[in-house]
C-alpha positions in Angstrom: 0.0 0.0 0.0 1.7 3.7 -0.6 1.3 6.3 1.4 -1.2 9.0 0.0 -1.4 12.6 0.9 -4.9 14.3 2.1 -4.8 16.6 -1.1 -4.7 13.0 -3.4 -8.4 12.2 -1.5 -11.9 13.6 -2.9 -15.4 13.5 -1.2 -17.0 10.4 -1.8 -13.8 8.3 -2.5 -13.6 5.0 -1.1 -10.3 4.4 0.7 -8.7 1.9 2.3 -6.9 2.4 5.7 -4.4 -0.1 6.8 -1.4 -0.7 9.3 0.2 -3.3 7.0 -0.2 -5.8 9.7 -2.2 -9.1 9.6 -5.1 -9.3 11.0 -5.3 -11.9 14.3 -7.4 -14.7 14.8 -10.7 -14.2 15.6 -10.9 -15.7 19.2 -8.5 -12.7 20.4 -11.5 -10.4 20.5 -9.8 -7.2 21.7 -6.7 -7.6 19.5 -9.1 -8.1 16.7 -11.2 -5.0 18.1 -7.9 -3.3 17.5 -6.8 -4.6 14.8 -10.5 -3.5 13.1 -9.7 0.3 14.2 -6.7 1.2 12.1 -8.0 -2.1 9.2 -11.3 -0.9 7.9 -12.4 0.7 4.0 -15.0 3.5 4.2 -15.5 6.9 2.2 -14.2 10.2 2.9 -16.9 12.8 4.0 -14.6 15.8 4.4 -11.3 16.8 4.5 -9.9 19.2 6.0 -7.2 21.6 5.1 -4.1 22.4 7.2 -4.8 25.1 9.8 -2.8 26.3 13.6 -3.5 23.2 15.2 -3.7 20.2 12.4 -0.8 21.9 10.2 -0.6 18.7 7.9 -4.8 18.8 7.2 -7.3 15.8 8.2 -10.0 13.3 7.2 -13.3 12.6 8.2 -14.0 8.6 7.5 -17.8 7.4 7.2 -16.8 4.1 7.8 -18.4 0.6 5.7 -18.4 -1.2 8.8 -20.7 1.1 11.2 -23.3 3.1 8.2 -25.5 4.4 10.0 -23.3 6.3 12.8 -20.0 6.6 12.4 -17.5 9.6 11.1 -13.6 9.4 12.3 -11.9 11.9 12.3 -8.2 11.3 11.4 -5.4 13.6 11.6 -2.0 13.6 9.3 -0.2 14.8 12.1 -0.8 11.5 14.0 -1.7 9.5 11.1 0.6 9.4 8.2 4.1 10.0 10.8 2.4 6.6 12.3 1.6 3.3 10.9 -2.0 3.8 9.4 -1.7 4.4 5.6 -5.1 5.3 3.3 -5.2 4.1 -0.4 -7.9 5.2 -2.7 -9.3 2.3 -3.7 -12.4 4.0 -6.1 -13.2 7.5 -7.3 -16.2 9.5 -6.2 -18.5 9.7 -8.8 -18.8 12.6 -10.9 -22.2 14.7 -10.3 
């Protein structure tokens, strides 16, 4: 997976997120549960240009695996100096 930058991202791509580990068995439950949180594909619902206190911009994830209620937030700061890369994996469509 290469590392992307927030600029490469558009509303309504889908994206990837990944640590580049594998994931663990399922009968460790809170490893998995861990595992899930930086592992997951979802669309971006904002992004968020640089500013005083997230100089390097951010993300806002809906995420495929919770539809209904959940946005993450995810800032390049933390993010992309750590181990959780994003991939676009399709384009938003064109309106």
């Amino acid at each position: 997976m290469t590392r992307q930058h927030y600029s490469e991202f558009n509303v309504g791509d889908r994206i990837r997120a990944s640590d580049g580990t594998k994931a663990p068995p399922k009968h460790h439950n809170r490893k998995l549960d861990k595992w899930k949180d930086r592992n997951f594909t979802g669309f971006v619902h904002e992004i968020g240009e640089p500013w005083e206190h997230e100089p390097n911009g951010s993300l806002t994830l809906k995420r495929d695996d919770y539809p209904d209620r959940s946005y993450i937030k995810f800032n390049f700061h933390h993010t992309l100096g750590g181990r959780v890369q994003f991939e676009k994996i399709e384009e938003a469509e064109a309106a």
